[in-house]
C-alpha positions, 0 to 999 in steps of 0.5 A: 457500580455493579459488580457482575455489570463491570465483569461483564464489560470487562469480558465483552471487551477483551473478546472484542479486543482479541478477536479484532482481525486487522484491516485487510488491503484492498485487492489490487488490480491488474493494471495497479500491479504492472504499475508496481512492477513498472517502478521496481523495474525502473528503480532496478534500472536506475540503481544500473544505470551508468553514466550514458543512461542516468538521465534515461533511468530518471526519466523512466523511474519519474514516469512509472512513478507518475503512473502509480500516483495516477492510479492511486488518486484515480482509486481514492475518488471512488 
């Protein structure tokens, strides 16, 4: 095999391999981001809640987190 071939190779790949920036996340929108907010609240919440409001705070936390899934799915089809 050539010699230069392999030192160019070499050198193309290692330029490619340093200067490869990371796959950004995509943007979240408005409504992705009071989803999020909505769960950490609950899970604030629930982390809170006493004996009185425990079944409360799960039933919030199962719907904020429902909510989320929602939006995720909706987000993958497109």
């Amino acid at each position: 095999m050539d010699l230069g071939l392999l030192k160019k190779l070499r050198k193309g790949f290692s330029t490619k391999v340093i200067n490869k920036e990371p796959d950004k996340p995509p943007a979240l929108s408005h409504e992705e981001k009071l989803a999020i907010e909505e769960v950490e609240i609950a899970r604030s919440n629930f982390n809170d809640a006493d004996e009185d409001t425990i079944d409360l705070a799960i039933y919030e936390l199962m719907v904020a987190e429902e909510r989320l899934n929602l939006l995720i799915k909706n987000k993958k089809k497109k």
